[in-house]
GUMAR-188872 format. One line per field, with one value per residue: residue in three letters; x, y, z of N, C-alpha, C, O in turn. Coordinates in Angstrom, 3 decimals, decimal comma, m for minus. Layout:
lumti: (ALA;...) .
n_xx: (X;...) .
n_yy: (Y;...) .
n_zz: (Z;...) .
ca_xx: (X;...) .
ca_yy: (Y;...) .
ca_zz: (Z;...) .
c_xx: (X;...) .
c_yy: (Y;...) .
c_zz: (Z;...) .
o_xx: (X;...) .
o_yy: (Y;...) .
o_zz: (Z;...) .
***
This chain:
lumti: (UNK;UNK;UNK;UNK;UNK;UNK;UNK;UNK;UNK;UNK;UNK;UNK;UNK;UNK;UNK;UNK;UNK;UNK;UNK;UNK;UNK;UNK;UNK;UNK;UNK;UNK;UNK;UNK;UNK;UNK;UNK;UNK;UNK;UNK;UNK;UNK;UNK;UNK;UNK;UNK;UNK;UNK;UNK;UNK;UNK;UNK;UNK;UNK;UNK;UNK;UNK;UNK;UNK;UNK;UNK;UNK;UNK;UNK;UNK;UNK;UNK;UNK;UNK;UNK;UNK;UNK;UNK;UNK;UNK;UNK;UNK;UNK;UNK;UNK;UNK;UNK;UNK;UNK;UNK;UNK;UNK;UNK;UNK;UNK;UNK;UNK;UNK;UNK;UNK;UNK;UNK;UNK;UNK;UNK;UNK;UNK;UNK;UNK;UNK;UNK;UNK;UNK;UNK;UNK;UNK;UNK;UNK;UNK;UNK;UNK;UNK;UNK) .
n_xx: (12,159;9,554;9,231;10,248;8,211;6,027;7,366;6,831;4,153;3,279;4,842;3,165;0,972;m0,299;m0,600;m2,145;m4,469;m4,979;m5,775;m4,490;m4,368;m3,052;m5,678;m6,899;m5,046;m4,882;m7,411;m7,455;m5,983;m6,577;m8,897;m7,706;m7,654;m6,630;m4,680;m5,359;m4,611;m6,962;m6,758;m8,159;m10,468;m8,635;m8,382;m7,421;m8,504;m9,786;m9,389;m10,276;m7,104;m5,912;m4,679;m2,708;m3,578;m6,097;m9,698;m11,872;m14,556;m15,973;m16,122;m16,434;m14,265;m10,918;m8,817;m6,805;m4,415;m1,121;m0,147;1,898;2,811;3,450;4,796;5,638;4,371;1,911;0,282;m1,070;1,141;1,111;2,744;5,086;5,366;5,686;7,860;9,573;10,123;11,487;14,047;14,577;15,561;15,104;12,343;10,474;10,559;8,982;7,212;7,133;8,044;10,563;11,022;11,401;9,003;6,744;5,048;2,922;0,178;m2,238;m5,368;m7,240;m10,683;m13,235;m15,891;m19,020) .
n_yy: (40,326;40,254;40,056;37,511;36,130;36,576;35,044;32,113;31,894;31,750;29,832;27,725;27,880;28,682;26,600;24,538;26,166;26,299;23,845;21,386;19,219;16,121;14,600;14,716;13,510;11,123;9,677;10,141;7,859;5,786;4,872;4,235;1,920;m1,272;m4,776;m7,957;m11,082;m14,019;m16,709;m18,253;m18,736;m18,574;m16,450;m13,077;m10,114;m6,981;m4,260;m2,039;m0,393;m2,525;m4,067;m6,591;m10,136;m9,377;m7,846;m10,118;m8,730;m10,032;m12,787;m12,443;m13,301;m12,726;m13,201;m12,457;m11,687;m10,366;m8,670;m8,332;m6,650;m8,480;m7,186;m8,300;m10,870;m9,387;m10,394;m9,988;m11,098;m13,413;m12,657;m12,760;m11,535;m7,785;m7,643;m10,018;m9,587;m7,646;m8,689;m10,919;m11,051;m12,431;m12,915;m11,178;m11,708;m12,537;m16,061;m17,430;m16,036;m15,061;m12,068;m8,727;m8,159;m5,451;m2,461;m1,261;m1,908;m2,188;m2,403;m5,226;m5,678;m5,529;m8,296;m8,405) .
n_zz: (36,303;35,833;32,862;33,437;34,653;32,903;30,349;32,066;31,965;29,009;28,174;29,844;30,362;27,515;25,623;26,586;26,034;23,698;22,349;22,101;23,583;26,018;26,631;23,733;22,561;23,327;22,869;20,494;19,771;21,140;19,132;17,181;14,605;14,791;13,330;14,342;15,328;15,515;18,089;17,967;15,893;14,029;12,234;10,608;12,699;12,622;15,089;17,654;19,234;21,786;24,545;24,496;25,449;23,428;23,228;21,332;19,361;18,090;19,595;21,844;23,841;25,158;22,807;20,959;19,193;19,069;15,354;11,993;9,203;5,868;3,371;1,030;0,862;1,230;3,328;6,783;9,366;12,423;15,385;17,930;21,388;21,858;23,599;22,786;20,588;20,151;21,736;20,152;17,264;14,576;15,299;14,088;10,950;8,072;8,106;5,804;3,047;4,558;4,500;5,906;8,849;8,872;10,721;10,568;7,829;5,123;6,039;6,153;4,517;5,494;5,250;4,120) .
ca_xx: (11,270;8,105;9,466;10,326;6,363;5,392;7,731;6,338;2,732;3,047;5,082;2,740;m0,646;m1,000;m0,508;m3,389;m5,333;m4,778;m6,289;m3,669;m4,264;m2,996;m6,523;m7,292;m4,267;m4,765;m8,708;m7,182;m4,826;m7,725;m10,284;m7,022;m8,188;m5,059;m5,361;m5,095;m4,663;m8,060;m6,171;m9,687;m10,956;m7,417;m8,546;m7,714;m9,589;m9,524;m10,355;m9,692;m6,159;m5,675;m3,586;m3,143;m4,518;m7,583;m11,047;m12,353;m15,706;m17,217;m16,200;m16,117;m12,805;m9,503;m7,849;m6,367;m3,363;m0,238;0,124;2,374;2,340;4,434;4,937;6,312;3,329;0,935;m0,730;m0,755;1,353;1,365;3,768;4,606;4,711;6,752;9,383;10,529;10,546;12,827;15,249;15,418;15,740;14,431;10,862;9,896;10,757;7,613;7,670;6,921;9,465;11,917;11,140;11,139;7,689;6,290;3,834;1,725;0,068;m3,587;m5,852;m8,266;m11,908;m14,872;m16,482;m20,054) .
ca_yy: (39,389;40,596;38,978;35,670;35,545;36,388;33,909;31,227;31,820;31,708;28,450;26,763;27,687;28,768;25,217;24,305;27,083;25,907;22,700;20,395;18,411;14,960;13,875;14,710;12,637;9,487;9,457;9,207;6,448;4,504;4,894;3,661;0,815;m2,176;m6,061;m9,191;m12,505;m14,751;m18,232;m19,257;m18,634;m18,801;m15,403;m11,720;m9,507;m5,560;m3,570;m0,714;m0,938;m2,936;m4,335;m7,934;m10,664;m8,567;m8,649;m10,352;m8,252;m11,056;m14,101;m12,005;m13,388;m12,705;m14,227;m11,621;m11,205;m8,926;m9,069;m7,783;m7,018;m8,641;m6,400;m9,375;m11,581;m9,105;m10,711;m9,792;m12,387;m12,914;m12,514;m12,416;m10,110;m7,154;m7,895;m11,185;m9,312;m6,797;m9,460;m12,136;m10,208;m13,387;m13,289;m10,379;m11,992;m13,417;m17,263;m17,892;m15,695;m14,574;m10,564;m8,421;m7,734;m4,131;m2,819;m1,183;m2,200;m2,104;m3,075;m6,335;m5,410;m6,570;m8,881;m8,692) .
ca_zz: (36,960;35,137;31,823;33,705;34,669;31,500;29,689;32,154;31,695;27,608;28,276;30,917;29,808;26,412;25,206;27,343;25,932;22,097;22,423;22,151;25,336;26,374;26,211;23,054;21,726;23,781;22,674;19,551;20,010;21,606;18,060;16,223;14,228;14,017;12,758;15,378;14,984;16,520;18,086;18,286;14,432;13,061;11,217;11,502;13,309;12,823;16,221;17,911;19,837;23,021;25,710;24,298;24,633;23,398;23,297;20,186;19,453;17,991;20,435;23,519;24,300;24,922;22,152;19,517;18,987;17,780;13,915;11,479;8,055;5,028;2,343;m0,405;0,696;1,343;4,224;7,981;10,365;13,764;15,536;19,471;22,059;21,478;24,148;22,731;18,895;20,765;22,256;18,835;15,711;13,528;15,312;13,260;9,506;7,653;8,041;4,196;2,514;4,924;4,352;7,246;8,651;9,363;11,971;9,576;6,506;4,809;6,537;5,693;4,845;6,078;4,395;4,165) .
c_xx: (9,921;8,492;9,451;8,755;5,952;5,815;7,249;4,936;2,398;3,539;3,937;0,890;m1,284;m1,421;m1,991;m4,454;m5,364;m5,342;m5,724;m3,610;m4,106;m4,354;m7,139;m6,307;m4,702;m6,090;m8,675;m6,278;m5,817;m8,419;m9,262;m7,199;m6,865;m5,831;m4,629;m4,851;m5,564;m7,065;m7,342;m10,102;m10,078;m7,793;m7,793;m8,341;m9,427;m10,368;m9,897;m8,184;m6,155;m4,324;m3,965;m2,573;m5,757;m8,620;m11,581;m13,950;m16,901;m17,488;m16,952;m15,447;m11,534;m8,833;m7,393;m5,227;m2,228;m0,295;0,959;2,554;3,438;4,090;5,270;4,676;1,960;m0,402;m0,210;m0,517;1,156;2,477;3,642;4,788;5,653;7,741;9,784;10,785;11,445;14,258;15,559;14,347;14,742;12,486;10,071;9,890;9,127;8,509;7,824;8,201;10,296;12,042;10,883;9,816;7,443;5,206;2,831;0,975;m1,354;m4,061;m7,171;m9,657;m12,467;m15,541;m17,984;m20,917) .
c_yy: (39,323;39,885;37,505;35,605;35,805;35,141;32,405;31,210;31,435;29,956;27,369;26,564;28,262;27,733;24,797;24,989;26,689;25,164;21,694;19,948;16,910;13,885;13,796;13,251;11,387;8,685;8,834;8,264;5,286;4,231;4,272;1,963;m0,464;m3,754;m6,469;m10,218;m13,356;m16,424;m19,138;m19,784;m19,015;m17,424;m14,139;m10,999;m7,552;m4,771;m2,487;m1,258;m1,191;m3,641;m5,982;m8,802;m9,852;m8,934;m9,234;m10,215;m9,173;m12,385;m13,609;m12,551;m13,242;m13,404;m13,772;m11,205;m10,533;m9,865;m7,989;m7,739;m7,584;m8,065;m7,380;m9,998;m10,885;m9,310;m10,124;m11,361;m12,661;m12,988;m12,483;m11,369;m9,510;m7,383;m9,028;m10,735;m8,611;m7,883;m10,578;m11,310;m11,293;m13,510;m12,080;m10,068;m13,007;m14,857;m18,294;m17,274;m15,225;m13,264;m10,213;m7,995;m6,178;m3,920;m2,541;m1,388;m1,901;m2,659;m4,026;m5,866;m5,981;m7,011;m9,057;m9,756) .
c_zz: (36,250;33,830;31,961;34,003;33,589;30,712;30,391;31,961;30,045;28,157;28,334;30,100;28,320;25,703;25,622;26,210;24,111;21,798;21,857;23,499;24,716;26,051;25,247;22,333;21,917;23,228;20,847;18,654;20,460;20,108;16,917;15,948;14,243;13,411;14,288;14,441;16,372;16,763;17,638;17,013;13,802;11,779;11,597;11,560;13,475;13,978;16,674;19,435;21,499;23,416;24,829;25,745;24,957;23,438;22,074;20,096;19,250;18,620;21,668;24,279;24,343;24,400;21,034;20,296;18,281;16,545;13,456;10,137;7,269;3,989;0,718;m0,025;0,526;2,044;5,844;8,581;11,466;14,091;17,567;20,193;21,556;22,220;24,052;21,042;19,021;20,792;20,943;17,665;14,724;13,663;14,566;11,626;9,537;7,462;6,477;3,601;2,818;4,767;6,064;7,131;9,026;10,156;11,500;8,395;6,006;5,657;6,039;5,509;5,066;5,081;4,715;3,992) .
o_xx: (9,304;7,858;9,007;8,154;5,238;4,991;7,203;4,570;1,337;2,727;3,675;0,136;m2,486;m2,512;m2,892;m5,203;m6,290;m5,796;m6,392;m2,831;m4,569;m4,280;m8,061;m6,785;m4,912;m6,094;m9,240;m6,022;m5,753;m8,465;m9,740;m6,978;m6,069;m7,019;m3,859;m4,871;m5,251;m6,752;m7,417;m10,159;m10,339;m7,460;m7,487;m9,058;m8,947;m11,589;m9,020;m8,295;m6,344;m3,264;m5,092;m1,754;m6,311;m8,876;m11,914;m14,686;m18,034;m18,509;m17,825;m15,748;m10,928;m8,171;m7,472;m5,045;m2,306;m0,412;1,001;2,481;4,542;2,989;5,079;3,766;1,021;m1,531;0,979;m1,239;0,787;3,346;2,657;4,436;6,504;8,800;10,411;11,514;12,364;15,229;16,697;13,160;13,706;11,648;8,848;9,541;8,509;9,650;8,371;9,276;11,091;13,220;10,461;9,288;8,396;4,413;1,802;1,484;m1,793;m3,388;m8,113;m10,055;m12,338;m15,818;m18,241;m22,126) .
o_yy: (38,261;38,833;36,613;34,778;34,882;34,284;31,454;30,058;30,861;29,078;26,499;25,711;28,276;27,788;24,795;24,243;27,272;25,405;21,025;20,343;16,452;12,794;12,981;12,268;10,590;7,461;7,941;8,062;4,102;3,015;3,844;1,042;m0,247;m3,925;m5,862;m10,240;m13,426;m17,140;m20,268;m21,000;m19,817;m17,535;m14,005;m10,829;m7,036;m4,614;m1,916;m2,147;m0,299;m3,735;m6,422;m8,521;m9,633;m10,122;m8,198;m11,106;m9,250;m13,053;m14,192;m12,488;m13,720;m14,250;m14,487;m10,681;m10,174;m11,088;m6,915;m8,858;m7,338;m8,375;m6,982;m9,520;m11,409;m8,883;m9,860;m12,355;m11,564;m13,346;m12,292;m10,264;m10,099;m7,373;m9,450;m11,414;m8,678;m7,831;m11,023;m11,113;m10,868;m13,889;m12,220;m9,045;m13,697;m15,031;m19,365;m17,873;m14,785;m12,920;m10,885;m7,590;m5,780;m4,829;m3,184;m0,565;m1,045;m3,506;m3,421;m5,516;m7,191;m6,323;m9,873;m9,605) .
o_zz: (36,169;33,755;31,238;33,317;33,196;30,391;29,610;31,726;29,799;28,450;27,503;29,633;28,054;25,136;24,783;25,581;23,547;20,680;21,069;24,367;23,671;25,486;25,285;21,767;21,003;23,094;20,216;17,467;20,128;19,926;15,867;16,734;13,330;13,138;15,033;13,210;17,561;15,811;17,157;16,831;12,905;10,599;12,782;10,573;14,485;13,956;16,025;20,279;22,327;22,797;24,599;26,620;26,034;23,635;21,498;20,521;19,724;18,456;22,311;25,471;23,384;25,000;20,035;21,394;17,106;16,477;14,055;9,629;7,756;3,534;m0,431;m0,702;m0,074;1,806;6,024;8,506;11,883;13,296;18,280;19,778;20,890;21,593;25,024;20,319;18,205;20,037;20,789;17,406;14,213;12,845;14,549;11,038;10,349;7,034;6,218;3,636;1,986;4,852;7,005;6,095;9,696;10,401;11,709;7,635;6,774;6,244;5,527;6,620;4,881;4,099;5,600;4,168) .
***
């Protein structure tokens, strides 16, 4: 019995005690930079990740949306939400050359 409380205490709370917490991860899942697509501008927009339609820092409106990258073209597309890229296979090919798109790619710099 004295082993089983020991083996749950290493389990339960050493983890804790390491500093691998939940909130460290999610804090940085929030500061993760991605690209949009502005309907408004017709540009994209690099921000930190949201619930789309996002905020666009520099309109102050909800109007960024998912993008994805093409690897042959080398540009980010848009693309729509994820549960209609789930259900039809074709909405996640670039519309120029027909490659599949990816979720991650470079990201655009700022232009001064």
């Amino acid at each position: 019995m004295k082993t089983f409380i020991t083996l749950l205490f290493v389990t339960l709370f050493i983890p804790t005690l390491s500093g691998c917490s939940s909130k460290d991860a999610s804090a940085n899942e929030q500061d993760k930079k991605v690209a949009y697509y502005c309907r408004e501008t017709k540009k994209i927009v690099v921000t930190t990740k949201q619930k789309t339609p996002a905020l666009n820092p520099q309109t102050g409106k909800k109007t960024l949306f998912p993008t994805m990258y093409c690897k042959q073209c080398k540009k980010w597309r848009s693309v729509p939400p994820m549960e209609i890229l789930q259900r039809n296979p074709t909405a996640g090919i670039c519309s120029r050359c027909k490659k599949l798109l990816v979720a991650e790619g470079p990201l655009p710099e700022k232009k001064s």
